[in-house]
N, C-alpha and C positions, 0 to 999 in steps of 0.2 A: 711727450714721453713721461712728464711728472704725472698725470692721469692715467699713464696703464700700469706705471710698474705698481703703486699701490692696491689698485684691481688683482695684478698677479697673486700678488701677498696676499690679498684679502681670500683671493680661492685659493690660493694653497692651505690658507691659514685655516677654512672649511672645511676642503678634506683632511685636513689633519684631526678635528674635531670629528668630525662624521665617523673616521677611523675611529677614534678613542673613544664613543659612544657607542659603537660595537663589540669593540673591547669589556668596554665597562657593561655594557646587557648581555654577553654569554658568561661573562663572569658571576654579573649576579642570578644568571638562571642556575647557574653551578653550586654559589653557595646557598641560593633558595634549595636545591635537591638534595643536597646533603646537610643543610642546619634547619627546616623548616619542621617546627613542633606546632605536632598534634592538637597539644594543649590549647593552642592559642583557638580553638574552635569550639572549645567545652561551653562558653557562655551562649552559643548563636545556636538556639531554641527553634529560631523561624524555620515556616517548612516555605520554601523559594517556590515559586512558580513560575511558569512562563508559557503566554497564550491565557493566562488565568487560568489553567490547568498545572497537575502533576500527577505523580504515579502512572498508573495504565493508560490514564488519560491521556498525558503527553507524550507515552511510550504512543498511543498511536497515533498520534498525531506526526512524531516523527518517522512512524511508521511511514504513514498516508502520502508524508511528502516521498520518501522512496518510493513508494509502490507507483507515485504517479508517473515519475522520473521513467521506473522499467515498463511502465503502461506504452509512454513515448516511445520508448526504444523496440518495445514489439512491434506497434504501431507501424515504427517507419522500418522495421524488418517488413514487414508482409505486404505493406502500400501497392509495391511494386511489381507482386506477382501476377497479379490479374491484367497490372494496365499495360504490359509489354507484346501481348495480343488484340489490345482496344485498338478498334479502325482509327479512330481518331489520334490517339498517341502516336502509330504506324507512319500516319501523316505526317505528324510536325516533327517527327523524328525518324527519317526514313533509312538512317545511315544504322540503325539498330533494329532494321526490320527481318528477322529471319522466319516471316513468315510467305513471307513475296521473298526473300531471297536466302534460302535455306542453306547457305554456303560458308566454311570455316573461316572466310574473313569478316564478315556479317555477326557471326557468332562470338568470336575473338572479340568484335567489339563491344559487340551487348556485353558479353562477362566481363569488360572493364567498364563501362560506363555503371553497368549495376556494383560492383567491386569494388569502384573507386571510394565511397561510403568506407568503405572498409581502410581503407590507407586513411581517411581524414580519422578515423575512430583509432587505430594506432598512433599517429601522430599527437589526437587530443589524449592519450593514455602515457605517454612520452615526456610531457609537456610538464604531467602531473606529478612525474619523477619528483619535483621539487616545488610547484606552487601549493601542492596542499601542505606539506610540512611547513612550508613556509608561512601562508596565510592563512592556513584553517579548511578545514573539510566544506562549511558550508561558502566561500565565497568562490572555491574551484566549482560547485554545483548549480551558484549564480552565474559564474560566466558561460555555465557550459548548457547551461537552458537559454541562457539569449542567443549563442551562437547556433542552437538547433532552431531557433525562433526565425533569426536572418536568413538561414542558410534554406528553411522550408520555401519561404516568401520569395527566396530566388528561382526555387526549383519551378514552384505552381506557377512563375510569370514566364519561363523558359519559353524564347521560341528555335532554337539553336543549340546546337546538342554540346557546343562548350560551354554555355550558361548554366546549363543543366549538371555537368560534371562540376563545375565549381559551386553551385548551391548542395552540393551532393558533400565534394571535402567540406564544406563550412560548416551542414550538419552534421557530418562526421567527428570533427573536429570535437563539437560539443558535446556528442553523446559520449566519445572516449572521456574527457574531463569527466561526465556524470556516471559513467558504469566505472571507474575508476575509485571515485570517491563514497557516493552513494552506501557499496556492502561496508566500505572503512566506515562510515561514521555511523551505523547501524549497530558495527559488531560492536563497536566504541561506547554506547551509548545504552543498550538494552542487557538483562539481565542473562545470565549463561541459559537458562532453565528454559527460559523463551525465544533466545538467541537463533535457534535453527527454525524455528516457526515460523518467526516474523520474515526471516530471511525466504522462505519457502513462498513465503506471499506473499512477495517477489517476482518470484516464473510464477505465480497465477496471473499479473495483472502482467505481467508480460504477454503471455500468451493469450489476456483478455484485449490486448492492445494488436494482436494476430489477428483472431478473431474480428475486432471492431473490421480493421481494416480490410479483409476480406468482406466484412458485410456492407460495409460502403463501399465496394470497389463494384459488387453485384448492382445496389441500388443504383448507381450511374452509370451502370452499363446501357442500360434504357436508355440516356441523353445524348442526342447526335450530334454533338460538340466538344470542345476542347474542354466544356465544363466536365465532359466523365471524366477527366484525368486530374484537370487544375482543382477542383472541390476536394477529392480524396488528397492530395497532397499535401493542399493548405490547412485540411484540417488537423493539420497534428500542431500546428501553431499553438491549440485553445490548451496543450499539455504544460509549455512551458507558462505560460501564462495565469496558470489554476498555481503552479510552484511557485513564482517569484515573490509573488507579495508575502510568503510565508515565512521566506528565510529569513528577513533579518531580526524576528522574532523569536527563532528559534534557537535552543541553547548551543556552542558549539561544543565539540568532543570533549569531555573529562579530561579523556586520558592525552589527546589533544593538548589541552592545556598545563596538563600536569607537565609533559614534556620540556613546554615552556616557562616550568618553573609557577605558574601559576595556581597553586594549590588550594587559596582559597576561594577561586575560582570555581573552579574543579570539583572542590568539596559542595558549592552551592549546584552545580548538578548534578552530582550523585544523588544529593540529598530530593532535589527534585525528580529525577528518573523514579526512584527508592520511595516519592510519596510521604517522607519522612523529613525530620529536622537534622539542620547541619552534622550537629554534636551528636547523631545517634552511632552506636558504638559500628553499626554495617558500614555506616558512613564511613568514620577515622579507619575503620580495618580497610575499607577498598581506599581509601588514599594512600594509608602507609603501605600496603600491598605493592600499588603500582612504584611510591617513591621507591620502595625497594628494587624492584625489580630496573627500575630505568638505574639507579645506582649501581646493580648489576652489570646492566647490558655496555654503560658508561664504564668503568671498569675493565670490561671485557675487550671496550673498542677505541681503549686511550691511545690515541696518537693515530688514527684510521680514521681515513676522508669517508663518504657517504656510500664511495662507488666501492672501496675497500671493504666496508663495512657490511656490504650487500655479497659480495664474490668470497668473501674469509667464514671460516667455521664459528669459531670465538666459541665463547662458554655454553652459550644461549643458540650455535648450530645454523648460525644466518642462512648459511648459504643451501643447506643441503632443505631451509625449511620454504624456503623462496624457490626452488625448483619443485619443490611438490607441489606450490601451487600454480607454478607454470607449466607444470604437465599436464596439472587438473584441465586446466582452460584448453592445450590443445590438444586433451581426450576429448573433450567436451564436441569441440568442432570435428574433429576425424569419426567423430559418431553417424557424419553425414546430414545433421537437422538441418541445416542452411541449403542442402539440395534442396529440402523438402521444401521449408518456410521459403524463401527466395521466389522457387517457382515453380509452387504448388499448381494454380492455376494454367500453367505453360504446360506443364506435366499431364495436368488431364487430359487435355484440349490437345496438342502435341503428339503425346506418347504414349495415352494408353484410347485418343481415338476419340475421345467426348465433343457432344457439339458444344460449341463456345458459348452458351445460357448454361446447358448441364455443368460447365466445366467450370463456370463462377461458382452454381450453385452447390458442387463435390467438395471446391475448395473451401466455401465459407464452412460448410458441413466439420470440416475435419477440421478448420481452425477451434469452431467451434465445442468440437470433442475436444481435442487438446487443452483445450481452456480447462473445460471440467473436469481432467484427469491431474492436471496442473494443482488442485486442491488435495489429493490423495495424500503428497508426502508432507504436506501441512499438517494433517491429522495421526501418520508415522514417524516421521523424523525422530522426534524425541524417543520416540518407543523405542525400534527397529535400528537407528545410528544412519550413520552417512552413509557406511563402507555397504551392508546391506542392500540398499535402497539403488546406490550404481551398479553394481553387480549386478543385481533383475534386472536393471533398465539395461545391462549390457547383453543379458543373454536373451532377450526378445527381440532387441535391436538388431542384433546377426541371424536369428532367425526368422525377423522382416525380409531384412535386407538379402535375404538369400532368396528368397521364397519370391521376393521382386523381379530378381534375375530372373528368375525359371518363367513366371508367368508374362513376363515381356516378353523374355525372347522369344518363347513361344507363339504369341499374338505375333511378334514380327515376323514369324516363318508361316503364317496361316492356319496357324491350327486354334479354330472355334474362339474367334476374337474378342466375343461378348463375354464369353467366360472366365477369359482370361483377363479380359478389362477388371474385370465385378472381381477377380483375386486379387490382380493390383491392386486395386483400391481398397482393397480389405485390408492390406498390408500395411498400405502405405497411415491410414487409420490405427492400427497394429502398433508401428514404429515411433508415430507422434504420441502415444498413451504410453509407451516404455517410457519413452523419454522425456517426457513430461513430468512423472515419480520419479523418474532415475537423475537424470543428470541436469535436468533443466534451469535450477537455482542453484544447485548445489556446490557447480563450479564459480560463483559470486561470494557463496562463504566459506569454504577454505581455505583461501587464498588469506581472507582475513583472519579466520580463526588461528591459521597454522602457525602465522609470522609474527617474530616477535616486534614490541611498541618501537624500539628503535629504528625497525626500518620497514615498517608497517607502510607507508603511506608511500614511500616507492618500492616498494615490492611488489603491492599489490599494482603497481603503474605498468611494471614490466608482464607482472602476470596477465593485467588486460591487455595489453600489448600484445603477448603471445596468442590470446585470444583471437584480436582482430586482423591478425598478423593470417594465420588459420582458415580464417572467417570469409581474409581476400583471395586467398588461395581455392575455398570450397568452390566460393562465388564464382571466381574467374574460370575456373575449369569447367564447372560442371555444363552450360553452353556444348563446350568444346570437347566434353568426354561425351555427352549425349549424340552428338554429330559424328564421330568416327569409331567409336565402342560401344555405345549404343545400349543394349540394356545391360552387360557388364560393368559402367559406371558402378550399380548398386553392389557388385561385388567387392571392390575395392572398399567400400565402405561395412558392410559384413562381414571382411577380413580385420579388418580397424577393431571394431566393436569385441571381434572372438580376443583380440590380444590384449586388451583393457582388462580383462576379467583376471588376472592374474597377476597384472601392476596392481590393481587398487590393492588385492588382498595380502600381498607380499610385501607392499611397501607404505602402505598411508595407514596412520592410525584411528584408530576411533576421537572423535573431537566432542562428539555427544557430551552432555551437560558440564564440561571441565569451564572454567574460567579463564580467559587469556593469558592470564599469569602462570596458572600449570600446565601450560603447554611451555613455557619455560622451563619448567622445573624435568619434566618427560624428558623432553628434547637435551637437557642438558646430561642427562645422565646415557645417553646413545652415543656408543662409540661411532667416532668420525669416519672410518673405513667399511664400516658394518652397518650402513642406511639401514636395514630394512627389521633390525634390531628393534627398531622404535618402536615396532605395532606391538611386542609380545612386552614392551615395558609401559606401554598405555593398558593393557589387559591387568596387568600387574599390579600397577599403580593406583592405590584405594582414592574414591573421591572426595574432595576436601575442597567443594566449592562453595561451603556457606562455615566455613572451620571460626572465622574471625569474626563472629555472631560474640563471642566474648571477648571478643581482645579489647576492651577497653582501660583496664587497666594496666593492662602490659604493654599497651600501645604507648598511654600517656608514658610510662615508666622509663620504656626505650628509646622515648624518642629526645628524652631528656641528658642521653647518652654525648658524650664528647665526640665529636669530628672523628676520631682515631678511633674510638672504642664501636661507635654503629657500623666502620669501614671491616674493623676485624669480624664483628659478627654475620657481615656481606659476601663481602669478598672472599671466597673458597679456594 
């Protein structure tokens, strides 16, 4: 007894410290945010590096690691469309064959065993509700490349179709952490001017990771073994693997760390993004920039938990700017691309009649278009805007997706099938280049661009969420709408795409070249009843994304201001 009560005392005595270190670190994040001057960064001349690069150089280098991240994530979108007709696949997984058994239970299953990806990818988006706030952008992007690393290695060893679904959540899991995190520490980290580019290429190696994989799905079609499936699987392993050794080199989020109080942090990668030294006056304006603004949105959300702070208006419009980009993501998928990508392959071969050589060789074809159409809004975006660029991709989309209806149904009633194949397929070629320019990346940056820094990193968790949420939905159904509606499916999806074209333009505003921070200042000035308010005060609103080019002497000046006197000139 004289041995444990002492142990009690000693761990209560812990937690009570542990408690009071908590205490005392959001305390000092709070008076770091509101007492931390400018000044104190005038003498630090160095210009920082990291990778032994800066400027454009480390912009792409941070680039390079996203793009590999969405390369992966194409990748193991498309893996799967060719190999659900391979004899050998058919084989070791017989319980998902609706080729030998074309019947709505057979189907039902194939669109959840392919689906289920889609639940592990909401779940890993769920998750990131709070590990990235908490830990940082890049170490959610560490976990969630080894989890698509394990979760692959499971799939390709699969001989049993419940191994195979839990190598399936595992990579899911992961890829939700990295399409979660990934567009956050992008938008976080690169300049507004470039912001939509880089983000744009993005869906190019996306869709280049489509492509791959359709064209490894053809070359081992040739192989009479388990190797035509196990080889295309495992290779998306080499994706996470090219990423990891990168991050912990890499700078984490500015604005990341500003969050947490850590400014001089912060201000050393601005200054490195910027190619420039600490002390240069773009530098001190984007730190005091954001301290303002977090001094704002803190402010705004005093006495409001995380989930409050996400569901409430406040100054800065939380809520109504986190729905826009959770629409964005499930317009993105009601577009119907995951019919297409998913099962491209099954679709030739299947449904519009190809022998199963031609019907690799249509699909790698069209992955391969899509790739190259995927580079279009990389070279527009900035010109032309976001709101633009969905629009066309929506009104080619429904008149794909229409044009699809008519030329199946028709092949399926007999009328001159070749014909009608060779239109399908035009179409369906058609539908992947809208949406390639149109929607293909664009819903990965709005979601970041829209929401304010406060609740940035799970916002955008819910908005991929909504995503994948969508994604299992397209996936699980379309099996099962092909089996009893048959080529109407395509209809349901050219109804989608005609009613997009009238949300984007009445409700989302132009984000083109603004800075994360005046999307505060917009958003704050939109009445809370009158959403749709916002777009004709972003039209309005003159740009003023490079304004604090001088503010260095007025930076220093205010920031030398008392507790009280910086709070009256904030707080509105």
């Amino acid at each position: 007894m004289n041995n444990s009560k002492p142990e009690i005392l000693h761990a209560e005595y812990q937690e009570e410290v542990c408690e009071q270190d908590n205490i005392q670190g959001k305390n000092k994040v709070e008076s770091d945010l509101y007492n931390f001057d400018t000044s104190v960064l005038a003498d630090l001349d160095e210009i920082p590096t990291y990778l032994k690069v800066s400027g454009n150089k480390l912009q792409l280098m941070a680039t390079l690691m996203g793009s590999v991240g969405f390369c992966l994530f194409g990748y193991d979108q498309g893996v799967m469309g060719s190999l659900l007709t391979l004899p050998s696949f058919r084989d070791t997984f017989p319980s998902i064959d609706t080729v030998t058994h074309p019947d709505t239970h057979t189907s039902t299953i194939q669109g959840f065993v392919i689906a289920v990806y889609e639940i592990g990818c909401l779940f890993g988006a769920l998750v990131n509700l709070r590990l990235s706030d908490k830990y940082g952008r890049l170490k959610s992007i560490f976990l969630g490349c080894a989890l698509m690393a394990i979760g692959a290695a499971i799939q390709c060893s699969s001989f049993t179709i419940g191994q195979f679904v839990v190598g399936r959540v595992i990579t899911g899991l992961g890829n939700g952490l990295n399409t979660s995190s990934i567009p956050v520490y992008e938008s976080e980290t690169v300049r507004a001017d470039v912001r939509g580019k880089l983000v744009m290429l993005f869906g190019a190696v996306n869709t280049g990771g489509v492509a791959l994989s359709y064209w490894l799905d053809f070359a081992f079609y040739f192989i009479h073994s388990s190797v035509s499936f196990r080889f295309p699987i495992a290779f998306q392993i080499l994706f996470p693997v090219l990423i990891l050794p990168m991050l912990p080199f890499l700078p984490e989020s500015p604005r990341w760390l500003s969050k947490h109080g850590r400014f001089r942090e912060a201000a050393k990668v601005f200054a490195a993004f910027e190619g420039t030294s600490i002390n240069d006056p773009i530098v001190l304006g984007e730190i005091d920039r954001v301290r303002q603004s977090l001094i704002e949105e803190k402010e705004a959300g005093k006495g409001l938990s995380m989930r409050k702070a996400l569901f409430s208006q406040g100054k800065h419009r939380n809520f109504h700017r986190m729905m826009l980009g959770l629409c964005s993501q499930i317009l993105q998928q009601l577009t119907g691309i995951n019919l297409v990508t998913y099962y491209a392959g099954t679709i030739f071969e299947s449904y519009i009649g190809m022998s199963a050589l031609n019907s690799r060789i249509m699909a790698a074809c069209n992955g391969t278009e899509y790739f190259f159409f995927s580079f279009v809004p990389f070279f527009t975006i900035e010109k032309y805007g976001r709101r633009a660029l969905m629009m066309i991709g929506s009104v080619f989309e429904c008149f794909s997706m229409t044009m699809l209806t008519v030329f199946t149904e028709l092949a399926r009633q007999g009328h001159n099938k070749t014909s009608m194949g060779i239109g399908a397929t035009v179409m369906l070629f058609v539908f992947n280049s809208a949406f390639a320019f149109g929607w293909l990346a664009m819903t990965w940056l709005l979601p970041a661009e829209l929401t304010p820094l406060s609740i940035r990193a799970p916002a955008n968790a819910i908005t991929t969420a909504g995503n994948w949420s969508f994604n299992f939905m397209v996936v699980m159904i379309t099996p099962i709408a092909f089996n009893n509606i048959h080529s109407y499916t395509y209809t349901i999806f050219a109804i989608f795409n005609f009613l997009t074209i009238p949300i984007i333009y009445f409700m989302y505003p132009e984000t083109k070249g603004r800075t994360l921070e005046e999307m505060d200042e917009i958003f704050g000035q939109c009445p809370i009843k009158e959403p749709w308010k916002v777009v004709g005060i972003a039209k309005r609103t003159p740009y003023e994304a490079r304004r604090y080019i001088n503010i260095e002497t007025s930076t220093i000046d205010s920031s030398s201001k008392s507790n009280s006197e910086a709070e009256k000139d904030i707080v509105v």
